[in-house]
N, C-alpha and C positions, 0 to 999 in steps of 0.2 A: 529617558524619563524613569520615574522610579515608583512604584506601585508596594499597599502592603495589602498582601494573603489575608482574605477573611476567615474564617474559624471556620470549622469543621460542619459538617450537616445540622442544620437546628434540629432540636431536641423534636424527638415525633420521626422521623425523615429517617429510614433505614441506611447509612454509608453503604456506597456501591463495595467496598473491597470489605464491607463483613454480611455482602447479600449470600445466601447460597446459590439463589438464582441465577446469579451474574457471576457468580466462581464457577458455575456448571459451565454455563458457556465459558468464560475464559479458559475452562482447562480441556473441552471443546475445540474452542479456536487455536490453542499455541497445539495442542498435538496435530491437528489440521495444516500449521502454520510451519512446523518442522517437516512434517509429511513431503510438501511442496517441497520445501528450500532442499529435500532427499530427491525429490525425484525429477528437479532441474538438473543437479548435478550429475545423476547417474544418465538423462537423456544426453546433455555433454558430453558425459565422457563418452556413451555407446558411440553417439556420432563420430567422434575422434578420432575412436575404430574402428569403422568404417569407411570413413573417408579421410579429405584436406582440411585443415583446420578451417578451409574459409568455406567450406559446403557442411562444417558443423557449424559453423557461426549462421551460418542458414536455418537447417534444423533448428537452433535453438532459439531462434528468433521468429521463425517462423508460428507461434502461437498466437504474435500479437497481433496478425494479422485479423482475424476472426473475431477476434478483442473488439477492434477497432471499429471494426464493420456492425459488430451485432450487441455490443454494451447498452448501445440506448433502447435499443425491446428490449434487452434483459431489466432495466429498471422497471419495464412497463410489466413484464414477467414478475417479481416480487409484487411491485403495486397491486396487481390483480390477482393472485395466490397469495400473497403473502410472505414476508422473508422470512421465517420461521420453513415452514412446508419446502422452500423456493431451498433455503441453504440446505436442507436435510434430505433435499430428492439429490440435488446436483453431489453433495459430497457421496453420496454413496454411487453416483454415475463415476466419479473420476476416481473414487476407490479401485473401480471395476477396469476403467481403463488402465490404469498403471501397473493394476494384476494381472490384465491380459497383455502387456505389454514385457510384462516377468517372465511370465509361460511362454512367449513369442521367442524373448532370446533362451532361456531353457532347454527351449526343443528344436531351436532354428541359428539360423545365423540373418537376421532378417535385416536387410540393407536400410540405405539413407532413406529412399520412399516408404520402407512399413514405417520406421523412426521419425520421417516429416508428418505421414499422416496420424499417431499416435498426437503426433505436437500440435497438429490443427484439431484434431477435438478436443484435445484438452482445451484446448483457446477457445475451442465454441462452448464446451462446457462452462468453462471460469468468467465467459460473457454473461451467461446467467446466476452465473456462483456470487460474482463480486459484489455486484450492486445489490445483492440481498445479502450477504453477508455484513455492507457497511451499515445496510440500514438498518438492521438487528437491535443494534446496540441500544436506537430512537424507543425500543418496543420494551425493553429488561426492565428500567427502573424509570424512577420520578425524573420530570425535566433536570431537576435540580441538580441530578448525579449525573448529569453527561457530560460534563468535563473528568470526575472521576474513573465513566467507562471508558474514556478517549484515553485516560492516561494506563491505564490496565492494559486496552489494547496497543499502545504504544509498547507495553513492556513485553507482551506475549510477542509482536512481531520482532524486540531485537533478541528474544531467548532464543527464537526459529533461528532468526539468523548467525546466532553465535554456535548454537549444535545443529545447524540442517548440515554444514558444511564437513565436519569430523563424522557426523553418524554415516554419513552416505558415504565417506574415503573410508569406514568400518564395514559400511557393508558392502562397499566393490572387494576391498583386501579378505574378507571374509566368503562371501558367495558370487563376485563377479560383478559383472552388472545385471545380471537376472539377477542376485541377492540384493541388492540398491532398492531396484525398482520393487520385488517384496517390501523389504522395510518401509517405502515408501508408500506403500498400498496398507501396509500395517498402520500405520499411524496416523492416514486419513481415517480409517477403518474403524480407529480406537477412538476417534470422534464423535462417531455415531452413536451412540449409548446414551453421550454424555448431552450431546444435542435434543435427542428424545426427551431429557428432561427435563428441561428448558420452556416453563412458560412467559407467554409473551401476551401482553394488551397488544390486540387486534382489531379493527375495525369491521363490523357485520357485513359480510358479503356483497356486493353490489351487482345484483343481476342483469343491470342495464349495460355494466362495463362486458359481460359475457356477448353483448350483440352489438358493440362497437368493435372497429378496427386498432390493429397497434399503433398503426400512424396514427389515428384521432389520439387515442389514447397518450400517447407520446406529443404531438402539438398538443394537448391541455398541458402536458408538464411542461414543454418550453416554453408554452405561455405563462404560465406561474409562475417561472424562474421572470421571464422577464421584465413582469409586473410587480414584482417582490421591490421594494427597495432595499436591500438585505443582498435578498441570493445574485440578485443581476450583477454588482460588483464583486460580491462574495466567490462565485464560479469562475469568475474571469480569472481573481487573483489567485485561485486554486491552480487551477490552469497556467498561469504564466509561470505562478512557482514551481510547477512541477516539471515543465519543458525548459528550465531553467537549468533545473538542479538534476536533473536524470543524466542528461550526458556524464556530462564535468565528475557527479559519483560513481559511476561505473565504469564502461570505455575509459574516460578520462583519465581515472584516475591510477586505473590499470597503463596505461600510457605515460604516465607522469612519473609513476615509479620505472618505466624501464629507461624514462628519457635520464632521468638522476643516477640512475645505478643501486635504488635502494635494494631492487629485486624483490621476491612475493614477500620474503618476511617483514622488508620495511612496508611495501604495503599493504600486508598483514595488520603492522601497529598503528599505520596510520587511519585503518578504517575500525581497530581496535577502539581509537580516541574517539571516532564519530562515533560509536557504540555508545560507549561509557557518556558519553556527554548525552544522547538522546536515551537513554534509558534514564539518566539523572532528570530529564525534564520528564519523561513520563512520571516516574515515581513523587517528584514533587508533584503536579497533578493528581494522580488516586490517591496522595497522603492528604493533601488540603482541599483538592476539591473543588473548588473557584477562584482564579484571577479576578480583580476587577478592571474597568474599562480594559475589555476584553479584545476590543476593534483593535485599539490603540495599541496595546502591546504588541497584537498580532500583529500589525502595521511593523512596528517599528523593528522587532526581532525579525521582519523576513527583512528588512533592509539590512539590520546588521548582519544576518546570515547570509544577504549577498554579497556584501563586502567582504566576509571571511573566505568564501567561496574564491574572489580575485585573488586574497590575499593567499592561498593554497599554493597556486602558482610560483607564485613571488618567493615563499622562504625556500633558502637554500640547505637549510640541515631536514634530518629526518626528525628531527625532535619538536624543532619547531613546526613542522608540518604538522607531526601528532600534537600540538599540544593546539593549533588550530582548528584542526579537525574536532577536538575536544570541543571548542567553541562554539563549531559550528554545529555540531550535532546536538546541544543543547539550544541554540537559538532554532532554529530548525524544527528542532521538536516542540518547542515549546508554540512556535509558530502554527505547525501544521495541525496537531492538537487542538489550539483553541479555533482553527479552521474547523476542522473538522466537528466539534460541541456546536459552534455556532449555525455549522450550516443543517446538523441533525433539528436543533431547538427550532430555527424558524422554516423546515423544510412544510411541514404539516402531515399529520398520518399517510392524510391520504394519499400524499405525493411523495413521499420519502426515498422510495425505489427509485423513482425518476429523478429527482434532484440525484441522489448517489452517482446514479449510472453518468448522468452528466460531469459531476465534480471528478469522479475517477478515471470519465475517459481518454483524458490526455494523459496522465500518471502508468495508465496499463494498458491501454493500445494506442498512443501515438508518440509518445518519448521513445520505445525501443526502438519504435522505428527509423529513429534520428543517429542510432547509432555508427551506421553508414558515411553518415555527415560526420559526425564527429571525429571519427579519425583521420577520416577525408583533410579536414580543415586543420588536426594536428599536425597530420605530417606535411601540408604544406605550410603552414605557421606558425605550426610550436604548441605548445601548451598554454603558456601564458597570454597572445591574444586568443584564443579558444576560450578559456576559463574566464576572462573578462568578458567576452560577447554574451556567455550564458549568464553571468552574474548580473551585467544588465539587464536582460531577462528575468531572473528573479528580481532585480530591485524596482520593477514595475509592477509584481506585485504588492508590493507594498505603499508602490505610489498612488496605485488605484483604491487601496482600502483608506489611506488617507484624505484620497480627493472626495470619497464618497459620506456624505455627512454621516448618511444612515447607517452605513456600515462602520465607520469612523467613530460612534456614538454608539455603537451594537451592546449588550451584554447577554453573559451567561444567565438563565435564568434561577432564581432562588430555590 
């Protein structure tokens, strides 16, 4: 189907990408967002040296444990403090961990277990960090701009991930990996300033919620999810597209280049083309601002970014793999983007935390933990029926936003 871009913010209506508001935080979130991508790689590599590559594949996965477990209080944790307060305690807590964990190798040689349990707090910290971090975005500007803030944040998370990866092989070849994990405490660190000045529409306190429990609190958001006609298919296809798409881009894909012989640099380029193609959908997004029929596109770009996803498998050059990958990372983005506007627009203030924690918790604590499977199921099948089972996977999210009228019929708001 073929849709045309409506014009820019009506006259009156601040643009999200000339707010200074919303530039504080984004330049906020992508130093935040580097920080991370520095200090996964430097816990990696410490592990590495320290142990088997398969007791660091432990370590470094062992954060989404905590994720998994403790995501949905942490939405109820924003809801009830607020994701402002909620992002600005927690970034300065994991500031604090990654610098004690600098100081730790520094002065020590500290094994797999100091290394595992650095990685399980950070996973209990980022259980409260995420869900108020997504939900931030519902609070910066007018409904109107939150497909512009979705595309902003799309572009700050592929800058993280295009320099977390060199800054952090800068700072092990420079000061080790106690100089990583600085850099990496530095640049969380450099966030907090900018976060501080960051106002946000908040909703007045609610005293009753301070004498309720988390599980009530948490049952009223799944019940609201599931009473939504909107978020109850909305969350689901969040969900299937992300346990879809997480293996097949990471394990997977690391696996697909060694099964071809492209080696790191071919897949280097080919996660290069998913960049370049998902940074192109974000910036279309913050330049124009709103899609219309919004359901629909969404719908139909995660179908075609599931068939790109099979189709990964299938070509035989490197070229054509990156110039699919290119495809894919713009349907993709473009997808998960107007997910994500839609599901901030009809989440509700008050429930905003909670809906997030819900939509992100298969994304950040239960996709990595598939990773297991995934190779499992490569090495006895291959790649290409692997990449077809998870494509499936994601082309069900798209068949559910379809089958759903209301979501099907959804838009961004003016």
């Amino acid at each position: 189907m073929t849709s045309t871009l409506l014009p820019p913010a009506p006259a009156g209506e601040r643009p999200a990408h000339r707010d200074g508001n919303v530039l504080r935080w984004l330049g906020g979130y992508t130093s935040s967002a580097i920080g991370d991508n520095v200090y996964y790689l430097a816990l990696s590599w410490a592990a590495v040296q320290a142990g088997t590559p398969a007791q660091a594949g432990i370590v470094t996965a062992v954060s989404a444990v905590p994720r998994a477990v403790l995501m949905l209080g942490g939405g109820v944790v924003a809801d009830r403090c607020g994701p402002r307060r909620v992002v600005i305690g927690s970034t300065g807590v994991r500031c604090l961990l990654v610098l004690t964990a600098a100081v730790l190798l520094l002065v020590a040689q500290p094994g797999l277990w100091a290394l595992g349990a650095v990685a399980v707090l950070f996973g209990v910290v980022d259980a409260v960090f995420l869900p108020a971090a997504g939900a931030l975005p519902a609070r910066l500007t007018d409904r109107g701009q939150l497909a512009r803030v979705q595309g902003l944040r799309g572009l700050a998370v592929r800058l993280a991930n295009v320099l977390g990866g060199p800054l952090g092989g800068l700072g092990v070849a420079l000061g080790g990996t106690a100089g990583a994990f600085g850099l990496a405490a530095l640049l969380i660190g450099v966030s907090l300033p900018m976060l501080l000045t960051v106002r946000v529409s908040e909703p007045a306190p609610d005293d009753t919620k301070a004498r309720r429990g988390v599980l009530a609190e948490l049952g009223d958001g799944l019940r609201h999810i599931r009473r939504d006609p909107v978020l109850r298919p909305l969350t689901l296809a969040i969900a299937l597209g992300d346990l879809g798409f997480v293996g097949p881009m990471n394990l997977g894909l690391t696996l697909l280049a060694e099964e071809r012989g492209w080696g790191s640099s071919g897949m280097g380029l080919v996660l290069a083309g998913f960049g370049a193609g998902a940074g192109a959908a974000s910036l279309l997004l913050a330049w124009r601002g709103r899609v219309p029929y919004a359901g629909r596109v969404m719908a139909v770009t995660a179908v075609a970014s599931a068939l790109a996803i099979a189709a990964l498998a299938r070509v035989p050059s490197l070229a054509g793999a990156a110039g699919v990958a290119l495809l894919l990372g713009l349907l993709a983005g473009l997808s998960g983007a107007l997910a994500g506007a839609l599901l901030q627009s009809h989440a509700g203030s008050a429930y905003v935390g909670r809906v997030t924690s819900v939509s992100t918790l298969v994304s950040f604590g239960v996709a990595p933990l598939t990773f297991p499977a995934v190779g499992w199921a490569v090495e006895a099948w291959g790649t290409v029926p692997v990449f077809t089972a998870c494509a499936t996977v994601c082309a069900l999210s798209g068949a559910v936003t379809l089958g759903s009228r209301a979501l099907r019929r959804a838009e961004l708001p003016r």
